[in-house]
TORVO-432226 format. One record per atom (N, C-alpha, C): residue in one letter; x, y, z. Coordinates in steps of 0.02 Angstrom, whole numbers, plus 32768, in hexadecimal, padded with zeros to 4 digits. Example, Ala and Ser with C-alpha at 12.3 -4.5 7.8 and 13.67 -1.06 7.14 Angstrom:
REM residues 2
a82947EE48186/a82677F1F8186/a82947F5B8186/s82827F908162/s82AC7FCB8165/s82858002818A/
***
This chain:
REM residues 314
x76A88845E295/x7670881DE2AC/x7640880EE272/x761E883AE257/x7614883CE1FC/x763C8801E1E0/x76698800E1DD/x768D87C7E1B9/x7685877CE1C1/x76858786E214/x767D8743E228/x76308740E20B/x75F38768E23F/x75B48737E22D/x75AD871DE1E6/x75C58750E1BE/x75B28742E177/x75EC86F7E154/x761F86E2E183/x763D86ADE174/x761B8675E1A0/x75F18685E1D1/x75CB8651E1F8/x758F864BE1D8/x756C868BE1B4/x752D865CE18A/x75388635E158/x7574863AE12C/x75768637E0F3/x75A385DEE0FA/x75A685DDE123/x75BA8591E159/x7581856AE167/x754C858FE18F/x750E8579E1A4/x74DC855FE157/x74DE859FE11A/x74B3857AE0F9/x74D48535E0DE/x75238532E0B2/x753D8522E09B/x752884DBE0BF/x752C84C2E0F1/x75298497E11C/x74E2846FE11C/x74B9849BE10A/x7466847BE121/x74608465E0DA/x747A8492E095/x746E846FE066/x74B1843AE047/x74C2843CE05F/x750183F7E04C/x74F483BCE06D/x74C883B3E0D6/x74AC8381E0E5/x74748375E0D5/x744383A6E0B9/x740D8383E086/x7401837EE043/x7430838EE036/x7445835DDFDC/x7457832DDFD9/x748A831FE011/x74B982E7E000/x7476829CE033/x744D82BAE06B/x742E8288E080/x73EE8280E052/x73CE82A1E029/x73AB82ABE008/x73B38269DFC8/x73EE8284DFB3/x74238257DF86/x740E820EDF97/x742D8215DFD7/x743481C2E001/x73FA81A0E009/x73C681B4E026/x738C81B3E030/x736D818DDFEA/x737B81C8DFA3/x73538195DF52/x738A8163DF45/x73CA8156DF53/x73E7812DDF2A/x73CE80ECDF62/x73B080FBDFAC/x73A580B4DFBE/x7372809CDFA4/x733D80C4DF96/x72F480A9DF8E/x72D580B0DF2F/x730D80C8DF00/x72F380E8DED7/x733080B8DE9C/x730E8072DE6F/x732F8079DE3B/x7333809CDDEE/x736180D2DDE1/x736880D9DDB0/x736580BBDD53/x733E80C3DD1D/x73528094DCE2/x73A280B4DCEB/x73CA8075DCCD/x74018086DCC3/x740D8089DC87/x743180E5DC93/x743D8101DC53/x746C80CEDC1F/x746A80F7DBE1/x749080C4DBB7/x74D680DBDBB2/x750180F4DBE1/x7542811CDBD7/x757380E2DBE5/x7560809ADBFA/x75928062DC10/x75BA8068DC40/x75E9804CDC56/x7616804DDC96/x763D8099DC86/x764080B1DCC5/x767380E6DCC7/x76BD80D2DCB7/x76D78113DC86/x771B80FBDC88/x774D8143DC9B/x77938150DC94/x77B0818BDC94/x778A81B0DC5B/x779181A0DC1A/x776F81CEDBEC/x774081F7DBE2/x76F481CADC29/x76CD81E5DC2F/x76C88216DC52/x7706821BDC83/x76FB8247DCAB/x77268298DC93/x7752827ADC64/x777282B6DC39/x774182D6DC21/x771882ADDC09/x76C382DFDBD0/x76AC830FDC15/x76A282F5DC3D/x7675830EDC79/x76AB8351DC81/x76E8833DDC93/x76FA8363DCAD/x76FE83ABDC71/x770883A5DC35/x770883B9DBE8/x76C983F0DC12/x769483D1DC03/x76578405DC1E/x7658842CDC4A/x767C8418DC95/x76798450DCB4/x76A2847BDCB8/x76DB8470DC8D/x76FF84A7DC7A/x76DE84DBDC52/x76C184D5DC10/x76B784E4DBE0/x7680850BDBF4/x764E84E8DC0D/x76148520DC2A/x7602854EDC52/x763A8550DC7B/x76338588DC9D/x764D85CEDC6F/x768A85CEDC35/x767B85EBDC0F/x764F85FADBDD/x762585D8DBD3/x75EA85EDDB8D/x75C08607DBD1/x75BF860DDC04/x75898623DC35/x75928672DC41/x75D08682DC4A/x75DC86BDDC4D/x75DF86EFDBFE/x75DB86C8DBC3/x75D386EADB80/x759386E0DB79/x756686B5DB8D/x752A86B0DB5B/x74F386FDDB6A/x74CC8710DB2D/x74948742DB37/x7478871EDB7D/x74528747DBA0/x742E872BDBF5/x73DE86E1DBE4/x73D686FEDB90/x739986DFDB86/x739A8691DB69/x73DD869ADB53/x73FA864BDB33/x74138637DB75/x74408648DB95/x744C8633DBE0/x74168611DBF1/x73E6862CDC04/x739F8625DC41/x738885DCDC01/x739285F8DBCA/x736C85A6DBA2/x73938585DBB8/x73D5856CDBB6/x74028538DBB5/x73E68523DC02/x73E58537DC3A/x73E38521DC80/x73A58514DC7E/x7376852FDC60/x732C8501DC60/x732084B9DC35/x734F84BADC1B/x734A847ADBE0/x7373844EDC24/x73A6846FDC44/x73CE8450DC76/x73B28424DCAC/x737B8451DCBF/x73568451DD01/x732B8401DCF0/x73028427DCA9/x72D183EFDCA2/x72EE83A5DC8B/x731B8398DC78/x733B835FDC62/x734B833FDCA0/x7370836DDCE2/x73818359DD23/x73538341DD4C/x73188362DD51/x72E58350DD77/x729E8310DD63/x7297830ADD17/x728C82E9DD02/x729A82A3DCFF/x72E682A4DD14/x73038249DD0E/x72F2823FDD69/x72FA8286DD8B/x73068265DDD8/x72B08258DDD3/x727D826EDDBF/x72328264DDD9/x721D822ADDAC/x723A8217DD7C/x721281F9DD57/x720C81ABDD83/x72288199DDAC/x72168149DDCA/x71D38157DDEC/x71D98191DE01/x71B4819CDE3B/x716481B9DE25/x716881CDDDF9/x71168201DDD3/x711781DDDDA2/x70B281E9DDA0/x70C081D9DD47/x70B38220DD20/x70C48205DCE4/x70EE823ADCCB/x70BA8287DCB5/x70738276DCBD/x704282BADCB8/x705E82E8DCFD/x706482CEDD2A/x707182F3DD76/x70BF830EDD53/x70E982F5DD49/x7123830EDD38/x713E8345DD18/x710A8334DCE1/x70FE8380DCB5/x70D583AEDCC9/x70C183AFDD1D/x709383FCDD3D/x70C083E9DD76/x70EA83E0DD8C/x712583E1DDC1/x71668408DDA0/x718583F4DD67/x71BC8415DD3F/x719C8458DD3D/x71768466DD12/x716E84AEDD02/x714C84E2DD3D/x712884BADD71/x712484E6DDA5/x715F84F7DDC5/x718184CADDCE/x71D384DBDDF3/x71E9851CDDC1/x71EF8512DD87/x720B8541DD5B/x71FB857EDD59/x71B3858CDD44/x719285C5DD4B/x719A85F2DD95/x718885B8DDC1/x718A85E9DDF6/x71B68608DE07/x720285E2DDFC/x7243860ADE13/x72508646DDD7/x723E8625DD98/x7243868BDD5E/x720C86C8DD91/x71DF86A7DDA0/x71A486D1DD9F/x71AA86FFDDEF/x71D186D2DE21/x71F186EFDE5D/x7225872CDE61/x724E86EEDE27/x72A18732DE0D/x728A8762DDF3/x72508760DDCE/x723887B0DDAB/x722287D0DDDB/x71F587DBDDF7/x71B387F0DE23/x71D787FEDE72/x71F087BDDEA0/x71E587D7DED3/x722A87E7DEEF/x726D87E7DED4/x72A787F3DEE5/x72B3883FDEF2/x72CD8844DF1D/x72DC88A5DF22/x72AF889EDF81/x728D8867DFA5/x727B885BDFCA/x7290881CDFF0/x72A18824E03E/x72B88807E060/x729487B3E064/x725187C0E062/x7233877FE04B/x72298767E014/x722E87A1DFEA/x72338784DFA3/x72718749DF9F/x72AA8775DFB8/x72EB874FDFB2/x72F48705DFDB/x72D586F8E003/x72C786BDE01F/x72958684DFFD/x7260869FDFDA/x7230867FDFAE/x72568659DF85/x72938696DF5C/x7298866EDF30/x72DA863FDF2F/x73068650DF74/x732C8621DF7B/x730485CBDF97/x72D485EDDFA8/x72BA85A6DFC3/x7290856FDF86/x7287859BDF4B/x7268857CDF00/x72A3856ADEEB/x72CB85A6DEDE/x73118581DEBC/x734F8537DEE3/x73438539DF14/x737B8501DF3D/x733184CEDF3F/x72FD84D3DF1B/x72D884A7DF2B/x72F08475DED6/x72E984A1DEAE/x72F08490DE5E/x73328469DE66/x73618486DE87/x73BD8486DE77/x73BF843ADEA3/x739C8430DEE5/x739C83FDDF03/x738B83B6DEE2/x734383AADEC3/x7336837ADEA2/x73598372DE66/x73778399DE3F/x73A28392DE0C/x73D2836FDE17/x73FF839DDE50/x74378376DE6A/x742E831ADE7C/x73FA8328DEA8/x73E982C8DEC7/x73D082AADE77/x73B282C8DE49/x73A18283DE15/x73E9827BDDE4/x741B82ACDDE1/x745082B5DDB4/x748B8280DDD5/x748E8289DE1C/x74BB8271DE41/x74A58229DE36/x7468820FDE4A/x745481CEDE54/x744B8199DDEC/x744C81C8DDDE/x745681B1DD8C/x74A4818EDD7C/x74B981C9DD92/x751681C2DD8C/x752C818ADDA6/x75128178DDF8/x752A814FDE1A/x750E810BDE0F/x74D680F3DE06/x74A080C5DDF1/x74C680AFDDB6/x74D880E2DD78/x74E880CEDD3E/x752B80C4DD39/x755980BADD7B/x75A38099DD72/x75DF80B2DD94/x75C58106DD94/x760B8125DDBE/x76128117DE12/x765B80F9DDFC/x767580E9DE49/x7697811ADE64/x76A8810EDEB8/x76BA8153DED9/x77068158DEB5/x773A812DDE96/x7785813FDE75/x776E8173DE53/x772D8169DE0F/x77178186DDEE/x771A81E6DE11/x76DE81ECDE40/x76E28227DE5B/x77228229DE7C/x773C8209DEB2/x777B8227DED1/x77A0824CDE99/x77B58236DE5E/x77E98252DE4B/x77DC8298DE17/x77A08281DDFC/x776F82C3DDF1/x77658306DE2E/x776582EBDE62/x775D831EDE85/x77BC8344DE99/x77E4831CDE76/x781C8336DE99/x7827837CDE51/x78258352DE2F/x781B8392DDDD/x77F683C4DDE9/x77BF83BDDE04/x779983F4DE01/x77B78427DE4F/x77CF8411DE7B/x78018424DEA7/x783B8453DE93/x78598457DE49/x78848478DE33/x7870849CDE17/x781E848ADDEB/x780884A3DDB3/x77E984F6DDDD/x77C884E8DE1E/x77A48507DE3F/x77E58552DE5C/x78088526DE6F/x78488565DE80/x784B85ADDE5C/x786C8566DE20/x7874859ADDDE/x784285C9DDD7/x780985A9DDC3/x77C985D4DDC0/x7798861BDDE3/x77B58609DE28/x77B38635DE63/x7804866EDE65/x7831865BDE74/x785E8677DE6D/x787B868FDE3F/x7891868ADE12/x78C08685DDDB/x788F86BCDD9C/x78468689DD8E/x782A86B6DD55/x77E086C6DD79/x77C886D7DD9D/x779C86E8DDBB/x774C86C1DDB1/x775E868BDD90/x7721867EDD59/x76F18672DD9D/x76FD864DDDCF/x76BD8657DE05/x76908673DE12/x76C186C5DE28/x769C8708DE47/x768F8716DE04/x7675870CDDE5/x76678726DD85/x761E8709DD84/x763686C6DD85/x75F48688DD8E/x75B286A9DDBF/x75DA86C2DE07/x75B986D4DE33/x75828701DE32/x759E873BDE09/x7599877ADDFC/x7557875CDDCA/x756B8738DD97/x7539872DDD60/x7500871ADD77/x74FF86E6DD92/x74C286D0DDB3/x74A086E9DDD6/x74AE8711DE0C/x749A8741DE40/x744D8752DE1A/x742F8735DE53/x73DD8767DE48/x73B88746DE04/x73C88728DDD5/x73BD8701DDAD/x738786BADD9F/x735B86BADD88/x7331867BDD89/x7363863ADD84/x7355861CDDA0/x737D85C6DD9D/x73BC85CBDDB6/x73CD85E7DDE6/x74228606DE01/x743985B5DE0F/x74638597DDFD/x7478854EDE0A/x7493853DDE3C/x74778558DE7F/x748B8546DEB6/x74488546DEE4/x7468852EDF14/x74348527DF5B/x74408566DF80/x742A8587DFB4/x743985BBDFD8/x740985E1E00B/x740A8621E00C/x73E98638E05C/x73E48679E068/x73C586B1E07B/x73BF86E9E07E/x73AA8704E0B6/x73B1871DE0ED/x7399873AE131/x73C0878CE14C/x739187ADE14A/x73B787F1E14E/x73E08803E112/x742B881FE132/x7443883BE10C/x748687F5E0EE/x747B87B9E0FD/x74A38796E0F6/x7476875BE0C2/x74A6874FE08F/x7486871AE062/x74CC86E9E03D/x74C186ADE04C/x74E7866EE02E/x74DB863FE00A/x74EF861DDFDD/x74ED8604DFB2/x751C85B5DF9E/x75138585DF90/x754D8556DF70/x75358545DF37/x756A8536DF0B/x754B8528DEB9/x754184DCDEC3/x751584D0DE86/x75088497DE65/x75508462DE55/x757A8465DE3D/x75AB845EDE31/x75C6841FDE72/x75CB844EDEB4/x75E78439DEEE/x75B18419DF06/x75778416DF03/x753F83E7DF15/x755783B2DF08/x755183AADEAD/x75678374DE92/x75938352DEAE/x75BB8359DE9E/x7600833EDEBB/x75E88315DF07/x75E6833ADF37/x75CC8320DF6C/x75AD82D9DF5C/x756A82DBDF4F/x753C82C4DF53/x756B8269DF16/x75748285DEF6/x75978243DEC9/x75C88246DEF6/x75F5824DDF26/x76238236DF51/x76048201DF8C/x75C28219DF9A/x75A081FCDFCD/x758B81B6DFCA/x757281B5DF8B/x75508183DF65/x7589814DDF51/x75A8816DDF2B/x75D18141DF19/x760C810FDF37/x76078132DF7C/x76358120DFB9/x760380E7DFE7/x75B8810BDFE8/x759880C9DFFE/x75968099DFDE/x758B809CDF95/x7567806EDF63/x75B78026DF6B/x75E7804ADF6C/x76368025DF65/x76358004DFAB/x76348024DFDD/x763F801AE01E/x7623801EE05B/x75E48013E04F/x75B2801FE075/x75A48051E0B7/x75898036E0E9/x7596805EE135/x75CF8090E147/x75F88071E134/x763C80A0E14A/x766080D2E10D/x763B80B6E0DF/x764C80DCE0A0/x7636811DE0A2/x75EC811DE0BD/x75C5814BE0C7/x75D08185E103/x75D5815DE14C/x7607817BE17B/x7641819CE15D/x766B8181E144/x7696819AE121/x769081DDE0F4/x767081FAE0CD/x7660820FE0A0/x7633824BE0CB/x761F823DE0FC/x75DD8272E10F/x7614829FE12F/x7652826EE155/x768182A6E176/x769C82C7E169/x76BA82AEE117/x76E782E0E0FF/x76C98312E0C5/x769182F2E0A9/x76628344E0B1/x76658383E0BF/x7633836DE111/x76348391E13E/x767083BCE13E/x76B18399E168/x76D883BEE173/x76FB83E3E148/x770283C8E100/x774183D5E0C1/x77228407E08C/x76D383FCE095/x76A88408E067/x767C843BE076/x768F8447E0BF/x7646847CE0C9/x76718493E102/x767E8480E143/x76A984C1E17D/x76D684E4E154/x772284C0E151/x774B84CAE123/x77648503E0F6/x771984ECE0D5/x77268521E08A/x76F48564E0C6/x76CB8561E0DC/x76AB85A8E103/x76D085BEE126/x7701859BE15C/x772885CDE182/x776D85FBE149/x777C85BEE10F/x77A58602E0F1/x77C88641E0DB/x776D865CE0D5/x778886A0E0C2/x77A186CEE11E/x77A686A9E14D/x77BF86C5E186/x77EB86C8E196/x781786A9E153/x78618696E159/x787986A1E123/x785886ABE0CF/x787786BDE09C/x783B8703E084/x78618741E087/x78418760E08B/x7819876EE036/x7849874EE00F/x7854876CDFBB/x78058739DFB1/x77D48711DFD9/x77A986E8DFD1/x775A8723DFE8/x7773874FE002/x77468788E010/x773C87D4DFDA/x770F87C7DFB3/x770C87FFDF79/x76F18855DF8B/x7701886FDFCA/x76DC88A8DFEC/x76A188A7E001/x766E88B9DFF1/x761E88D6E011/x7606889DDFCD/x76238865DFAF/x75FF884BDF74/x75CD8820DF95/x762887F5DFA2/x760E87B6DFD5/x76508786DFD7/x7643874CDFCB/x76878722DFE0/x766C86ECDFA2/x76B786D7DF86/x76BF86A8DF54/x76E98661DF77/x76D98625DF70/x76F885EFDF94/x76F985ACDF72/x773B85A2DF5E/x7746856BDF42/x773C852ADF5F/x77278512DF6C/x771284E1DFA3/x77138488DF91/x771E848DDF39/x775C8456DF2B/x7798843FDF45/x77B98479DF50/x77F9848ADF53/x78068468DF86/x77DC8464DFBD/x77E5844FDFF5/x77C98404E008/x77A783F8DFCC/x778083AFDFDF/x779E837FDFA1/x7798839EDF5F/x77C5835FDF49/x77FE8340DF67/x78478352DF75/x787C831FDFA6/x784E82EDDFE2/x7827831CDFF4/x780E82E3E02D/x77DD82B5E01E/x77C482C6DFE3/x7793827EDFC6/x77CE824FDFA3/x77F28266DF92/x781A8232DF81/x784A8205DF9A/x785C8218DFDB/x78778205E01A/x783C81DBE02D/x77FA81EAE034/x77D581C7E04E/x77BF8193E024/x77C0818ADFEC/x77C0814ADFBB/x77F68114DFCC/x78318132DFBC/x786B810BDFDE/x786480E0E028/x78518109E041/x784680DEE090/x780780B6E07C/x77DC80BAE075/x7793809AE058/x77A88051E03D/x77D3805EDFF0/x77D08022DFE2/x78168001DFF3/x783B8014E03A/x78687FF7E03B/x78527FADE077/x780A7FB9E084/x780C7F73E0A9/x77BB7F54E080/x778A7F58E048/x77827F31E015/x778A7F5BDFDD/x77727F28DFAA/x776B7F59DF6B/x772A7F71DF62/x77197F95DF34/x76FA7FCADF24/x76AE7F8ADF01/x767A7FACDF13/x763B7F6BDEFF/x76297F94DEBF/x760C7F78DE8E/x75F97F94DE6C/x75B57F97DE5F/x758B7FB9DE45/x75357FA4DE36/x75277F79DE3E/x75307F53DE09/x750A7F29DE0D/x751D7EDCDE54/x755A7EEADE72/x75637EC4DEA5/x75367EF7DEE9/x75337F2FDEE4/x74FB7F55DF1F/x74A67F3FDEFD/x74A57F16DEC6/x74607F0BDEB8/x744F7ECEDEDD/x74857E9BDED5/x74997E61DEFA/x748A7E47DF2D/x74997E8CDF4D/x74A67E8FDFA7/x74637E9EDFAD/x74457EDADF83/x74007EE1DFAF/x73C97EB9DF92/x73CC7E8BDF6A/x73A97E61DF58/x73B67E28DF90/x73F07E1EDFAA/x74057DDEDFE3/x73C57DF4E01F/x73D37E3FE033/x73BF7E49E062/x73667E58E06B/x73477E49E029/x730E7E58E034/x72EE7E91E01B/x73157ED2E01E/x73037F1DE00D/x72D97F1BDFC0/x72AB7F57DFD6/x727D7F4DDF99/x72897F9ADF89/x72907FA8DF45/x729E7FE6DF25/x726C7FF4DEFA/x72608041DEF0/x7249805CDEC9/x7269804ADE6A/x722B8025DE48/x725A801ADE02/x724F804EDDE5/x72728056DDA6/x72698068DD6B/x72178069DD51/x722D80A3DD20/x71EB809EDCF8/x71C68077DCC7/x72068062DCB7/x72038020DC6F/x720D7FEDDCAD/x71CB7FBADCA6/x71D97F7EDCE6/x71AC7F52DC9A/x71E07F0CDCA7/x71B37ED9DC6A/x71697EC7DC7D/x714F7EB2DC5A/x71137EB8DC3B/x71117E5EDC4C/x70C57E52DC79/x70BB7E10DC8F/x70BA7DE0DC39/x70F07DAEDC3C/x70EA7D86DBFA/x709B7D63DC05/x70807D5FDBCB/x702E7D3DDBB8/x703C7CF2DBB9/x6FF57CCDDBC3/x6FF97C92DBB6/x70147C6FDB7A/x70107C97DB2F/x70107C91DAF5/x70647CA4DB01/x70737CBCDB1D/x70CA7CD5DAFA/x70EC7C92DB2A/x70C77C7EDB64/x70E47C40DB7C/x70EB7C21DB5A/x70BB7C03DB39/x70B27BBADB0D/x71057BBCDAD1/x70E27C00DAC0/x711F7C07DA86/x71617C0EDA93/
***
């Protein structure tokens, strides 16, 4: 019975923060334009680099001293949160929003952990940090070119990559372990009693650029589309698991869950059906559309500058 509740919370949080990232997500890419970065159209290559990184970093994460770690994810944080606020603040508010987010989650992880509310405080600072990161990183990516082929097939790699990683060389429950209790833990998550859950940053991502990128291509149904297989591929799925593979349960630790594994094939199945009745829209044809329709967006920060009477003439 132990087993189950603790596979039903860890369902329950997994769930509240995967439908409010990914609507969160949805929510800035309708109302919120991005400058577009200078990285140009997505291609395979780009997504080899991407993918290059998240291989690569999860090992320098588990070697680095704890104090170069904690720098790298603050340089992380602030670069992430910075591009998602900057349409929206100007930029004095920005710089006492970043570092309060920051401080408060070191200053929580030191001080009030070892307590049942402590531990809730600071999951609720940290999935607050990990959240807006995720929605301005996701909406950058997608704004600046990547289409859902792009993620579908990214997410099927990381589907094998994740296996491996969980099974094979443990690098997950390693990851897990590392982070645990830690300022800036790169996930969203939850703490009540004796039961506490977690999903990484990582699988946010993914999500959230599946969502987007499925609306941005294919609008209404893209999105329908995308919220279901989520849900089901991305979040039940991977939680009922360990009720059925037991080697996904680490004793009195906790539970490790690959949850790629189970959602890349089906995002990519779901691309296939997607663009098998139109093709795929791209940016600047979703700028198109909501320019046809009227919609007024949040711009950029760089907006031109009213031309003078004098620059008319000339």
């Amino acid at each position: 019975m132990d087993m189950l509740m603790t596979t039903l919370f860890q369902g329950i949080v997994a769930l509240v923060a995967v439908l409010l990232a990914i609507s969160c997500a949805l929510f800035y890419f309708q109302r919120v334009r991005l400058e577009r970065p200078a990285i140009g159209v997505f291609n395979p290559r780009d997504i080899v680099i991407v993918l290059g990184f998240i291989v690569t970093l999860p090992m320098l994460y588990l070697v680095l001293p704890g104090i170069i770690l904690l720098g790298m994810l603050v340089l992380t944080f602030v670069a992430a949160l910075y591009m998602g606020m900057r349409p929206l603040l100007p930029r004095r508010y920005i710089w006492l929003v970043i570092p309060f987010l920051l401080i408060a989650d070191t200053v929580v992880t030191e001080m009030l952990l070892g307590t049942r509310v402590g531990w809730q405080v600071y999951w609720i600072i940290n999935s607050t940090v990990v959240l807006l990161a995720v929605v301005g990183v996701s909406n950058l990516y997608v704004q600046g070119g990547m289409q859902l082929r792009h993620v579908a097939w990214f997410a099927l790699v990381l589907a094998f990559y994740d296996g491996l990683s969980t099974f094979v060389f443990q690098i997950t429950s390693k990851l897990a372990d590392r982070f645990a209790g830690q300022p800036l833990d790169p996930s969203m998550g939850f703490s009540l009693g004796v039961y506490s859950a977690n999903i990484g940053l990582g699988d946010l991502l993914i999500y959230c650029l599946f969502l987007l990128a499925a609306y941005k291509g294919f609008g209404k149904r893209g999105a329908i589309a995308s919220f279901a297989v989520i849900t089901i591929f991305g979040v039940v799925l991977p939680s009922l698991s360990p009720l059925i593979i037991a080697s996904l349960i680490r004793g009195n630790i906790g539970i490790v869950v690959p949850a790629q594994a189970s959602f890349g094939p089906a995002a990519l199945i779901t691309y296939f059906w997607l663009s098998r009745h139109v093709p795929e829209r791209s940016m600047g044809e979703w700028f198109s559309v909501q320019a046809a329709t009227g919609r007024q967006r949040i711009g950029t920060i760089r907006r031109a500058r009213p031309a003078t009477e004098q620059s008319l003439v000339r």
